[in-house]
C-alpha positions in Angstrom: 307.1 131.5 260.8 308.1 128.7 258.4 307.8 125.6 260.3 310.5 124.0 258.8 313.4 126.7 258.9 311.9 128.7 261.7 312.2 132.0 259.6 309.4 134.9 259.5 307.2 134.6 256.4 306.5 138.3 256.0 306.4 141.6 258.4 303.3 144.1 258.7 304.4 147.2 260.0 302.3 148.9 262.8 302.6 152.7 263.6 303.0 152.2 267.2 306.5 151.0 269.1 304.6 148.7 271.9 302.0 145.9 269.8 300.4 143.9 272.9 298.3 141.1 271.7 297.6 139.8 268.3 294.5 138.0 267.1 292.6 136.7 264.2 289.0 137.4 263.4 285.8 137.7 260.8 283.9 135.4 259.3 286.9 134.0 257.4 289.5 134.5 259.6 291.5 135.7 257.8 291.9 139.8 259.7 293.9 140.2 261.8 293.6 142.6 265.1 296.3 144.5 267.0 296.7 145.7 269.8 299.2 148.2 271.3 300.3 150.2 274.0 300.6 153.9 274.9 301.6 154.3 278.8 305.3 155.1 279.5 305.7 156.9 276.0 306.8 159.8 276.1 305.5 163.5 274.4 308.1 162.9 271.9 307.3 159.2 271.3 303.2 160.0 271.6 303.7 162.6 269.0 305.4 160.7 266.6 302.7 157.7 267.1 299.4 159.0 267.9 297.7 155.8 267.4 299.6 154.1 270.3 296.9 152.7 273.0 294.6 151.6 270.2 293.4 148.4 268.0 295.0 148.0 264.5 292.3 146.0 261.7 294.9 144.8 259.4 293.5 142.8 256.2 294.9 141.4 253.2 297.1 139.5 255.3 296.9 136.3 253.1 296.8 134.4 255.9 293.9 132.6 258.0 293.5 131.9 261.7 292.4 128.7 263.2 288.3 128.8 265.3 289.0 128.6 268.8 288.4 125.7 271.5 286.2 125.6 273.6 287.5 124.7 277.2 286.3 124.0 280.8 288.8 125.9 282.9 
């Protein structure tokens, strides 16, 4: 998102209908992991997006992530 307009930068499409969680990883930072849901699909839906219920390793994003912190909880 542009932090001045509040507008999406780019898309990346992912061939499943339920994405779950997003994260950035690698040594750089800069892939990005996603992951998506399968249950209450149905035959139709499963058929037409087998990988649903797996992890997506997208790269070339042209973006980077930021480390994480550590925290006492």
């Amino acid at each position: 998102m542009d932090p001045e307009s509040g507008k999406p930068l780019g898309h990346i499409k992912i061939p499943a209908p339920h994405v779950t969680s997003v994260a950035f990883g690698g040594p750089q930072l800069d892939e990005l992991y996603v992951t998506t849901a399968r249950t209450k699909l149905s035959e139709e839906q499963l058929k037409k997006y087998p990988g649903s219920g797996t992890t997506f390793h997208v790269t070339g994003v042209g973006v980077k992530g930021y480390p994480g912190q550590t925290a006492k909880l």
